[in-house]
PDB file of N, CA, C and O in Angstrom, chain B, residues numbered from 101:
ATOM      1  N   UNK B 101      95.977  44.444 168.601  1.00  0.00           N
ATOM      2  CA  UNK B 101      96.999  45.342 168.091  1.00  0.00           C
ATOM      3  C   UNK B 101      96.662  46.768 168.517  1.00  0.00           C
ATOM      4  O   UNK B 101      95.491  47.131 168.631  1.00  0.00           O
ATOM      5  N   UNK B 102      97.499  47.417 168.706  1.00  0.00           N
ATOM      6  CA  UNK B 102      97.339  49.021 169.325  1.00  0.00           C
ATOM      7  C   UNK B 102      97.622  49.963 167.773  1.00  0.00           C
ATOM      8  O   UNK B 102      98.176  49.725 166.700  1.00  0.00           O
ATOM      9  N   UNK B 103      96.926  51.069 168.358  1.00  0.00           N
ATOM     10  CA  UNK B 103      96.951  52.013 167.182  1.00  0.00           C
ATOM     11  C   UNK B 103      96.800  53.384 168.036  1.00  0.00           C
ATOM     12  O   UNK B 103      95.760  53.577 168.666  1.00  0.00           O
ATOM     13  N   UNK B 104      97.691  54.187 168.046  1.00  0.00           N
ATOM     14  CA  UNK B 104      97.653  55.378 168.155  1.00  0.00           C
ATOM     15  C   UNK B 104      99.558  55.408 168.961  1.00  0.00           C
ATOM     16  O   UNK B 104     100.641  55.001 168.542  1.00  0.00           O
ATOM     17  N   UNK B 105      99.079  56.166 170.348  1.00  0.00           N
ATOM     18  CA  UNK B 105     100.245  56.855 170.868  1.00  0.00           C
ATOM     19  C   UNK B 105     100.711  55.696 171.893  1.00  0.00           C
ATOM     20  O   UNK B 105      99.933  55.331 172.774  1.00  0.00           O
ATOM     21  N   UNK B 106     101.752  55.233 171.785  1.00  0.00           N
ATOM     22  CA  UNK B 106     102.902  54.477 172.927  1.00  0.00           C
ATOM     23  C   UNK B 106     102.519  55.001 174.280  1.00  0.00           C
ATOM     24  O   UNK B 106     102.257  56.203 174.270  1.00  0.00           O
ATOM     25  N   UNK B 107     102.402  54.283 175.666  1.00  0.00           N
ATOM     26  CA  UNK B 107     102.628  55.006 176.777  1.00  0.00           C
ATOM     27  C   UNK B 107     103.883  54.743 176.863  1.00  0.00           C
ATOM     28  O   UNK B 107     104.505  53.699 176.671  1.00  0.00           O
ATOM     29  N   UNK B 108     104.379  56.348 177.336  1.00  0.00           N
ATOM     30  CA  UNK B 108     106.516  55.920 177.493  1.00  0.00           C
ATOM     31  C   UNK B 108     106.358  55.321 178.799  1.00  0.00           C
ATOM     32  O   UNK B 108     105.363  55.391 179.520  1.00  0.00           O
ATOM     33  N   UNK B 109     107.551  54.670 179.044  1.00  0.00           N
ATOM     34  CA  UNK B 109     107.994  53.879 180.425  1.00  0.00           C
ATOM     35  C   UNK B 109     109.460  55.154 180.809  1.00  0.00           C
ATOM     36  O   UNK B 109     110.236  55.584 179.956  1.00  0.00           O
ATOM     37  N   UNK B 110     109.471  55.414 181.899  1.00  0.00           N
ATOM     38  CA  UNK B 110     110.502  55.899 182.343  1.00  0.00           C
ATOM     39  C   UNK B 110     111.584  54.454 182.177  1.00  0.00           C
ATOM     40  O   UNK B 110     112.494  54.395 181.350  1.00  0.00           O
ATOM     41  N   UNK B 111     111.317  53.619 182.925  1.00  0.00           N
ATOM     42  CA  UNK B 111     112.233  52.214 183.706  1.00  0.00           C
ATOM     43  C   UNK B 111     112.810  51.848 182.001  1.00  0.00           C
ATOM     44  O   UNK B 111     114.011  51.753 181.746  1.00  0.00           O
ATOM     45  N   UNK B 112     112.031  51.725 181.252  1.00  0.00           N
ATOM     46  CA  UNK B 112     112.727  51.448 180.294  1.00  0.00           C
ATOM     47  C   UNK B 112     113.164  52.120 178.745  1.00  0.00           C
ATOM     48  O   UNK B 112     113.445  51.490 177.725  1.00  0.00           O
ATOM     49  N   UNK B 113     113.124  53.467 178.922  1.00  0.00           N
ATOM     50  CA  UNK B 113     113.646  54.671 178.564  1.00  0.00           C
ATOM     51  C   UNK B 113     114.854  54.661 179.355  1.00  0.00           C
ATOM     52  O   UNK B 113     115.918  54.711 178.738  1.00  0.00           O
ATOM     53  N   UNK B 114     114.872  54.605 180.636  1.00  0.00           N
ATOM     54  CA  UNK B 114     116.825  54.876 181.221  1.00  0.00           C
ATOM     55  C   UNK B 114     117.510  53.158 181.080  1.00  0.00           C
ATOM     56  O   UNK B 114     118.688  53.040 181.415  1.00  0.00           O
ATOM     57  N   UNK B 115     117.033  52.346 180.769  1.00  0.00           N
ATOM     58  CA  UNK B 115     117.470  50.829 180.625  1.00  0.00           C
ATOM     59  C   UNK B 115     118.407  51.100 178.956  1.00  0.00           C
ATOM     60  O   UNK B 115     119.612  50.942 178.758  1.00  0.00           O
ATOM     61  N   UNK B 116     117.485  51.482 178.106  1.00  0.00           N
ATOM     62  CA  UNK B 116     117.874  51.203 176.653  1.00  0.00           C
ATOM     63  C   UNK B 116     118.714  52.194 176.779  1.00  0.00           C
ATOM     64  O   UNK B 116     119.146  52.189 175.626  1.00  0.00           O
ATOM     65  N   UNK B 117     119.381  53.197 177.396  1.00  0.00           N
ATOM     66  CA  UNK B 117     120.102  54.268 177.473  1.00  0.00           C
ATOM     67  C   UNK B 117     121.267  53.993 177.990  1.00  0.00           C
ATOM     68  O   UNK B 117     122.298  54.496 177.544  1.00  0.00           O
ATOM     69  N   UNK B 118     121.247  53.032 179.151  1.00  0.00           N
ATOM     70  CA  UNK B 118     122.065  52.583 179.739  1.00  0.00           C
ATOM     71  C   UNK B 118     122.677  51.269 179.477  1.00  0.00           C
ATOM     72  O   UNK B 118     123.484  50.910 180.335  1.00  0.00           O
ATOM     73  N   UNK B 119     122.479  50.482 178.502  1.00  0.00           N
ATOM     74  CA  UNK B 119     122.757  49.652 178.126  1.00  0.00           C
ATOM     75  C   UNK B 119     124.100  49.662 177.433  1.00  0.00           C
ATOM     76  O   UNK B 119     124.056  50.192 176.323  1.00  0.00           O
ATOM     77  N   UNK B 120     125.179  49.248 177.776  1.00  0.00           N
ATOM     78  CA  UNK B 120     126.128  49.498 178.144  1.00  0.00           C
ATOM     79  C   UNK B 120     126.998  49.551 176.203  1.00  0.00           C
ATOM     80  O   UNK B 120     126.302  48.927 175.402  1.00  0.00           O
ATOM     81  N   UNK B 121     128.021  50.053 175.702  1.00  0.00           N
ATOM     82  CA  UNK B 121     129.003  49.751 174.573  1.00  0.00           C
ATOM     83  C   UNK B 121     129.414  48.570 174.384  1.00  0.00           C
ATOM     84  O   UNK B 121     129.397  47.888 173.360  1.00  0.00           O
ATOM     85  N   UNK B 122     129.901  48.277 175.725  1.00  0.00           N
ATOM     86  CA  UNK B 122     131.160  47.149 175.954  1.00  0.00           C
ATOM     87  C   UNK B 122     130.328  46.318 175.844  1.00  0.00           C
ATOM     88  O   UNK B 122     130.753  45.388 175.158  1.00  0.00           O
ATOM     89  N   UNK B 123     128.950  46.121 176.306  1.00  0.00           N
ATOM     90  CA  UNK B 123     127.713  44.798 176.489  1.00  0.00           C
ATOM     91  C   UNK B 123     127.495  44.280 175.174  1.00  0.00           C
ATOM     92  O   UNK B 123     127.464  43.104 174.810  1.00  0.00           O
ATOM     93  N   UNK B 124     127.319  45.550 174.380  1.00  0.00           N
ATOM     94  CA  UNK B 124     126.914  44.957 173.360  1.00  0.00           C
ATOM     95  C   UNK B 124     127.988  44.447 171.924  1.00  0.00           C
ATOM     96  O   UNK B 124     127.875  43.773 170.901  1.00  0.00           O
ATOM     97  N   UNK B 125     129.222  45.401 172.762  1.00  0.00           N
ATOM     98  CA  UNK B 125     130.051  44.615 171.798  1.00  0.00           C
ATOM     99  C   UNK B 125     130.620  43.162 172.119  1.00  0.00           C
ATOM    100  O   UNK B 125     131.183  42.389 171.344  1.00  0.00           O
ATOM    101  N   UNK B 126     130.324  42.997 173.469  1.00  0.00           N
ATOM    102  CA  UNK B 126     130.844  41.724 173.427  1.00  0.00           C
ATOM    103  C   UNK B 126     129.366  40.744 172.736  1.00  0.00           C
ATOM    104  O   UNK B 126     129.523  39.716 172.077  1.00  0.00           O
ATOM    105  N   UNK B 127     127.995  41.344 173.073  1.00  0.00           N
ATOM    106  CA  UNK B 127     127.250  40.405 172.285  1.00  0.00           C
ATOM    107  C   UNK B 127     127.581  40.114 171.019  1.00  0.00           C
ATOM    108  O   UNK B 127     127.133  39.116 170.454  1.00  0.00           O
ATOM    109  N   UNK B 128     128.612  41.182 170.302  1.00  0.00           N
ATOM    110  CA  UNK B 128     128.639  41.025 168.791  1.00  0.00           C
ATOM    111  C   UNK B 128     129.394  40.493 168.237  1.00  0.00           C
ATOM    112  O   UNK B 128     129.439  40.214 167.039  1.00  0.00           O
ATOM    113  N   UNK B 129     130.664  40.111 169.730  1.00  0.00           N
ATOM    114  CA  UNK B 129     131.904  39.085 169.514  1.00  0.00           C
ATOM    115  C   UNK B 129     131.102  37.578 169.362  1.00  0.00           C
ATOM    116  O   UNK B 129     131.307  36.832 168.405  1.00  0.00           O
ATOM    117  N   UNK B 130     130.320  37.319 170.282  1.00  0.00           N
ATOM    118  CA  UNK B 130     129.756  36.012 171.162  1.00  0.00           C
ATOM    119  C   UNK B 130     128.799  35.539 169.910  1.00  0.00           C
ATOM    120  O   UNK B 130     129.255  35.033 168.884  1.00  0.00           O
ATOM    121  N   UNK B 131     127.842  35.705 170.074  1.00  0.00           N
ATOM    122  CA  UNK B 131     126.471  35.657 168.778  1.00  0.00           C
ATOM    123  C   UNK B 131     126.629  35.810 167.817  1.00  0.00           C
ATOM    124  O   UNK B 131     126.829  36.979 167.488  1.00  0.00           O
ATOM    125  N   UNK B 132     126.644  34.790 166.790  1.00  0.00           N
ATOM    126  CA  UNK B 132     126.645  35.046 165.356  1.00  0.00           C
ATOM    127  C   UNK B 132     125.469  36.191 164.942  1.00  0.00           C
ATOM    128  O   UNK B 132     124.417  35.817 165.462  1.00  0.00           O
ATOM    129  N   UNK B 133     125.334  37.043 164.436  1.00  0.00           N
ATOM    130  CA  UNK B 133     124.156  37.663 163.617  1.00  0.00           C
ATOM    131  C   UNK B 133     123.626  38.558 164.719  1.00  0.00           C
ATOM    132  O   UNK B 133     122.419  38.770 164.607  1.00  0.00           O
ATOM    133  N   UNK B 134     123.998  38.925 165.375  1.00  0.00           N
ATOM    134  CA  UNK B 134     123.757  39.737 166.854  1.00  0.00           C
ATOM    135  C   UNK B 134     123.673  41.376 166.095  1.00  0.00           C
ATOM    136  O   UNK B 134     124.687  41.669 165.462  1.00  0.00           O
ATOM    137  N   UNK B 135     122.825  42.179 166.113  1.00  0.00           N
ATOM    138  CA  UNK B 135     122.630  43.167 165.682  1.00  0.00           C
ATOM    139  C   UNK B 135     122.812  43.575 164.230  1.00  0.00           C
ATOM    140  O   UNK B 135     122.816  44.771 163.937  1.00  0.00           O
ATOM    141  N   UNK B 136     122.940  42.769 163.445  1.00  0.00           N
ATOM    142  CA  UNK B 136     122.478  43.043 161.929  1.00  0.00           C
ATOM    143  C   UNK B 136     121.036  42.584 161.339  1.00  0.00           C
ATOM    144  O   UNK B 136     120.213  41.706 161.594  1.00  0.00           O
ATOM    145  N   UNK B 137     121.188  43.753 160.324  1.00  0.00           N
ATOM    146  CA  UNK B 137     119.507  44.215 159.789  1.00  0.00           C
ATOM    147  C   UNK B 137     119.266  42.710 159.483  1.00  0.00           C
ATOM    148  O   UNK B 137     120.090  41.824 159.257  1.00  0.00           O
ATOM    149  N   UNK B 138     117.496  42.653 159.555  1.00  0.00           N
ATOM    150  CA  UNK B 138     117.172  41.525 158.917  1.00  0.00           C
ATOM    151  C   UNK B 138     116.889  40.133 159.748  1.00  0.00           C
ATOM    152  O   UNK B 138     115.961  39.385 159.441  1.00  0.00           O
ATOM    153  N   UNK B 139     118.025  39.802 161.111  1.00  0.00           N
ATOM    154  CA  UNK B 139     118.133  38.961 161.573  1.00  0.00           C
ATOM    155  C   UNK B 139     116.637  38.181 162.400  1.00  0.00           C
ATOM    156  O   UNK B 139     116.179  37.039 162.351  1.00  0.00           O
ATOM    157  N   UNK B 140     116.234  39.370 163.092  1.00  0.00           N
ATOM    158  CA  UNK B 140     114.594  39.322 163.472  1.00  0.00           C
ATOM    159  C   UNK B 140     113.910  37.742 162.535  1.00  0.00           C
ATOM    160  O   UNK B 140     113.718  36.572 162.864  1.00  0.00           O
ATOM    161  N   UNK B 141     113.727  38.526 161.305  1.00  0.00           N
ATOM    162  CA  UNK B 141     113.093  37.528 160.581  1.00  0.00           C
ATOM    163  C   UNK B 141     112.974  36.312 160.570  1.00  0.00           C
ATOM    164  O   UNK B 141     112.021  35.533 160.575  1.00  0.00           O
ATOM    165  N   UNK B 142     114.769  36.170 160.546  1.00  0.00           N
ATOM    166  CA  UNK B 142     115.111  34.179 160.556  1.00  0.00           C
ATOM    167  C   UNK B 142     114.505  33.730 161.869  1.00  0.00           C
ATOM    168  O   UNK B 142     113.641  32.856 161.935  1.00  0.00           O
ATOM    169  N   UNK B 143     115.167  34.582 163.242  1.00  0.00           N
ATOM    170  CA  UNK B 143     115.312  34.446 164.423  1.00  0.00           C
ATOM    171  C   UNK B 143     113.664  33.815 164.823  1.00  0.00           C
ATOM    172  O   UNK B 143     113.527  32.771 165.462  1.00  0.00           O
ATOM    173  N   UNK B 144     112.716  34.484 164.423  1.00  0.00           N
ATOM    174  CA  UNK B 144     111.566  34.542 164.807  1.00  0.00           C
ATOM    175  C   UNK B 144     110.160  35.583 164.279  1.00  0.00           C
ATOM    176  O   UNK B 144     109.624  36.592 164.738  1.00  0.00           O
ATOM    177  N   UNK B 145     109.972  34.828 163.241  1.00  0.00           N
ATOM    178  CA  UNK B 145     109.330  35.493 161.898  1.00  0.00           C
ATOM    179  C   UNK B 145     107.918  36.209 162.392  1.00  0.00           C
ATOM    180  O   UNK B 145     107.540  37.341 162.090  1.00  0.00           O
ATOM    181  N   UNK B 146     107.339  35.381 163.111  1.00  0.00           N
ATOM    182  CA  UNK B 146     105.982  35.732 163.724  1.00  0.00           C
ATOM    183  C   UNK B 146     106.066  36.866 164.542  1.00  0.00           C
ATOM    184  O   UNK B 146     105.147  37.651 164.307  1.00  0.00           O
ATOM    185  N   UNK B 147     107.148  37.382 165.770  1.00  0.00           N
ATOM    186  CA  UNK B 147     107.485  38.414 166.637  1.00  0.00           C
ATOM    187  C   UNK B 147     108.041  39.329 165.275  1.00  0.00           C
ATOM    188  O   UNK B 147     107.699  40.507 165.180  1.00  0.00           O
ATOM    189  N   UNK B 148     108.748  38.818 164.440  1.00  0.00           N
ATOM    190  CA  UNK B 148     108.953  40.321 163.715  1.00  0.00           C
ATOM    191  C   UNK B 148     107.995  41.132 162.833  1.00  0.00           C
ATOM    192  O   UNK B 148     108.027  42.319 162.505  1.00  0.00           O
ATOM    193  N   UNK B 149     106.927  39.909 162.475  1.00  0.00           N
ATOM    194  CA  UNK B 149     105.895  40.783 161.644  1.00  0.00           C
ATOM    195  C   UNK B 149     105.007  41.443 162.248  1.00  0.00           C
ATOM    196  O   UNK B 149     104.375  42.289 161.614  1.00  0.00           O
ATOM    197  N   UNK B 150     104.738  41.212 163.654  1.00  0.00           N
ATOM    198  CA  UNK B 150     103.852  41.571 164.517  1.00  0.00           C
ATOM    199  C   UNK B 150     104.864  43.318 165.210  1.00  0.00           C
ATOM    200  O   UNK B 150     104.311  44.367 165.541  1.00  0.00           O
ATOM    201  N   UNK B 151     105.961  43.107 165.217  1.00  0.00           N
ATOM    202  CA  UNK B 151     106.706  44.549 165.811  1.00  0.00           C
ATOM    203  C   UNK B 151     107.105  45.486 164.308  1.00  0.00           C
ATOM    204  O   UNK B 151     107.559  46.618 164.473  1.00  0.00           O
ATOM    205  N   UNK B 152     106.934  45.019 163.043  1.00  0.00           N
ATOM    206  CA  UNK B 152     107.015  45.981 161.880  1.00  0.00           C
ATOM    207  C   UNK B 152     105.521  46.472 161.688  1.00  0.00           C
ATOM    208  O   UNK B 152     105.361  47.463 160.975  1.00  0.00           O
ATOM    209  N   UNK B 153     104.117  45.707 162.412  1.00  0.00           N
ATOM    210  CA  UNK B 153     102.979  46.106 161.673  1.00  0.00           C
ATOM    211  C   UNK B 153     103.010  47.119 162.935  1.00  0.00           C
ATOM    212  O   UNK B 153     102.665  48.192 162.440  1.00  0.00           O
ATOM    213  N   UNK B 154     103.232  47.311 164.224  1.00  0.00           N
ATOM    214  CA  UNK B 154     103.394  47.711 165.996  1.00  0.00           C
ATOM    215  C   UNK B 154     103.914  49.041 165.077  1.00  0.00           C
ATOM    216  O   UNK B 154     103.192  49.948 164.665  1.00  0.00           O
ATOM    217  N   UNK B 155     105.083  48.923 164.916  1.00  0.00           N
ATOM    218  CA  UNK B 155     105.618  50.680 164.677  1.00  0.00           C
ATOM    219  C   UNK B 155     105.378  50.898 163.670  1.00  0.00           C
ATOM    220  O   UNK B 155     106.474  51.377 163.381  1.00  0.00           O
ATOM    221  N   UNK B 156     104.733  50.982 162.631  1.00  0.00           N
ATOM    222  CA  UNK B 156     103.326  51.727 161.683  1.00  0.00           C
ATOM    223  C   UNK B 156     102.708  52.280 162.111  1.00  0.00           C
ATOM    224  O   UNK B 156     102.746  53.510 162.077  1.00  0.00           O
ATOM    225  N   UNK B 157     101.505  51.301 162.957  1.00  0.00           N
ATOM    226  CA  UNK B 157     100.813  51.634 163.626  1.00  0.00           C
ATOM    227  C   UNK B 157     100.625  52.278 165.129  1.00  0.00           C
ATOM    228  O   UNK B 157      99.526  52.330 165.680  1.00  0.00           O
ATOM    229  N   UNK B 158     101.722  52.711 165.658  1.00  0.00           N
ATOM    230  CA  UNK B 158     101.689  53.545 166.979  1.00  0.00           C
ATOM    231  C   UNK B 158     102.708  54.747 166.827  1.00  0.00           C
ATOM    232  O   UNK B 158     103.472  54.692 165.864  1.00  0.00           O
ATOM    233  N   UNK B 159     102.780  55.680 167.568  1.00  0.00           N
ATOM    234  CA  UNK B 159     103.770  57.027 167.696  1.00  0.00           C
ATOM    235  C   UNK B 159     104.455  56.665 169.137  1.00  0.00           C
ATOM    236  O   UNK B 159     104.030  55.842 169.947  1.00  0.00           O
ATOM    237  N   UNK B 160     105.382  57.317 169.231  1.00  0.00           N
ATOM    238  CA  UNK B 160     105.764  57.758 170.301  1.00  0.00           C
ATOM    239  C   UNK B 160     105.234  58.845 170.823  1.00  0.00           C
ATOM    240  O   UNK B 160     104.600  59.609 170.095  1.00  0.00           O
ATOM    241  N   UNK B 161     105.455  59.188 172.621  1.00  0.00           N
ATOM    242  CA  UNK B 161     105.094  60.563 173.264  1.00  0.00           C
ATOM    243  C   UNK B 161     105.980  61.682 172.790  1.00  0.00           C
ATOM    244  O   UNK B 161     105.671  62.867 172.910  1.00  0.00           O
ATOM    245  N   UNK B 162     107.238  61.196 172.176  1.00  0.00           N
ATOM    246  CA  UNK B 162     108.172  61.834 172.102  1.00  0.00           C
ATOM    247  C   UNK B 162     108.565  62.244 170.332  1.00  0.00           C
ATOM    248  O   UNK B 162     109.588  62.728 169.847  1.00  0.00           O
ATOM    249  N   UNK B 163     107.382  61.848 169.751  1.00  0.00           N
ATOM    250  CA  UNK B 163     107.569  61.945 168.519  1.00  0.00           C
ATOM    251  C   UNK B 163     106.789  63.086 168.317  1.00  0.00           C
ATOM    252  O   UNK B 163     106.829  63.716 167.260  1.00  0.00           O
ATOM    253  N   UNK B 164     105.764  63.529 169.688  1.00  0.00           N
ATOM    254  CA  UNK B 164     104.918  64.957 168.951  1.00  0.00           C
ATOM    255  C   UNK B 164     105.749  66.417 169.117  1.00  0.00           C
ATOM    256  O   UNK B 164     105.169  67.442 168.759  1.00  0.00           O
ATOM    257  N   UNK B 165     106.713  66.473 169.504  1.00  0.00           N
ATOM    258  CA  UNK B 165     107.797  67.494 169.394  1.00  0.00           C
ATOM    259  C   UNK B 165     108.895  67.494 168.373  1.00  0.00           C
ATOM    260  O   UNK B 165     109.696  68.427 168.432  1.00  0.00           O
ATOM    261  N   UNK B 166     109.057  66.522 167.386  1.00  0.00           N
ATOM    262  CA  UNK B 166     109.461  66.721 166.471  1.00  0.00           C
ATOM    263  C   UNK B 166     108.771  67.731 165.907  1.00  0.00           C
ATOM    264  O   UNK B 166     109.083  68.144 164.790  1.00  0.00           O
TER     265      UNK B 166
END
């Protein structure tokens, strides 16, 4: 498990940016449970407890200018 500061990715800093409206609204037509809170859990309990203990425990590069 990591503890401290995130290294940022450029490649996927302009990906999550670019990820399109229309993409994801059609994921939200298509997929039952597609972007509502919580879903993680059912989906795959082990990856979600491991990415809620992940952002506790790390910062972003972009969080020391807040």
């Amino acid at each position: 498990m990591k503890f401290g500061m995130r290294k940022p990715s450029i490649k996927r800093s302009i990906k999550a940016h670019t990820t399109g409206k229309a993409k994801r609204a059609i994921k939200k037509k298509v997929i039952p449970g597609y972007g509502k809170k919580g879903m993680g859990w059912l989906k795959n309990p082990k990856k979600a407890a491991y990415n809620k203990v992940y952002k506790k425990t790390t910062f972003s590069f972009w969080d020391l200018f807040k």
